[in-house]
N, C-alpha and C positions, 0 to 999 in steps of 0.2 A: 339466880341459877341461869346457867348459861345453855346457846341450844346443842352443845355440847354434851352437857351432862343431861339432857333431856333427853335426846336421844340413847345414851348410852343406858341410861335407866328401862327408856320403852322396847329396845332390841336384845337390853339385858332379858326385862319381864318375859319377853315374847321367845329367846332359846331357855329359859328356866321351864318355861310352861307348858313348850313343845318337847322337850327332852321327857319330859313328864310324860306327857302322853305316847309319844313311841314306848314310854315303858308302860304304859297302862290299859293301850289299847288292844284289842280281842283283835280285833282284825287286822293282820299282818300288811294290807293295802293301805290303812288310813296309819299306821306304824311305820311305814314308809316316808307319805307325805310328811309325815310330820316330824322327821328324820331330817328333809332335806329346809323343811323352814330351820331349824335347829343349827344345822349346816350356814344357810347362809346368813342369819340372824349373828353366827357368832363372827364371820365372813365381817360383817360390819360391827362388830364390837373390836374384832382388832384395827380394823381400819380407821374408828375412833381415836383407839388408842396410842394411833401415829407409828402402827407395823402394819405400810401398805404391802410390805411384799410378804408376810405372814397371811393376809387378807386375800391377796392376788392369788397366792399359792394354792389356798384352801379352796376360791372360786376352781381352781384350774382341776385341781387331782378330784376335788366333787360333784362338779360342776360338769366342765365338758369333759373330763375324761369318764366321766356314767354314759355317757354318749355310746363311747366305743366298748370298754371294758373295765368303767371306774369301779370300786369297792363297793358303793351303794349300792347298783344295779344287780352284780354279783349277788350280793346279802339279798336283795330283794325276791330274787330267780330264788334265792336257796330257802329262803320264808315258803314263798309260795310253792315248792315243792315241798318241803316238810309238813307242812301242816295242813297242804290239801287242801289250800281255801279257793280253790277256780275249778271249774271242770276239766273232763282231759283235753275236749276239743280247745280251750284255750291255752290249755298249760301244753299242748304238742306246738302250737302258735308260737309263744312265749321263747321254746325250746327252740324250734326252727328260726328266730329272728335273732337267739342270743347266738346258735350257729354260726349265723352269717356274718355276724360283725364279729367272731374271734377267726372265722379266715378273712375277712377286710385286714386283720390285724397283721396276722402271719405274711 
């Protein structure tokens, strides 16, 4: 077996495992984290696979663009107001900082 297919085996296990847990987990903050091992876990299964620009892509639009205004981030803000899981003094925080980076954006 080559460290090819080892790898691909152990980043396979590990976005099977974590995709799992985003769907199992109660708490919408560790549903997150583990969202983004998911993310780039598969990040390196295509990059295995000999689709570095599939790989590069996926780092890009999940990766740095959650920085500014990527999907995950978004999904994550909209968790943590639906279901209430932070206080207001943090989730006015939360609010005021996603604010600011959609006028960075503008």
């Amino acid at each position: 077996m080559t460290l090819d297919a080892i790898l691909f085996y152990v980043f396979g296990s590990v976005a099977l495992l974590s995709a799992l847990v985003v769907v199992a987990q109660r708490n919408p903050m560790y549903s997150a984290f583990a969202l983004i091992v998911t993310l780039a876990s598969l990040s390196a299964v295509f990059g295995l696979l000999g689709s570095p620009f599939i790989a590069v892509l996926q780092v890009i639009v999940y990766g740095v663009g959650a920085v500014k205004l990527g999907g995950p981030r978004v999904l994550m803000n909209w968790m943590i107001r639906v279901l209430g899981a932070i206080s207001h003094r943090t989730e006015t925080f939360v609010a005021a900082t996603f604010e600011r980076f959609v006028t960075d954006v503008r």
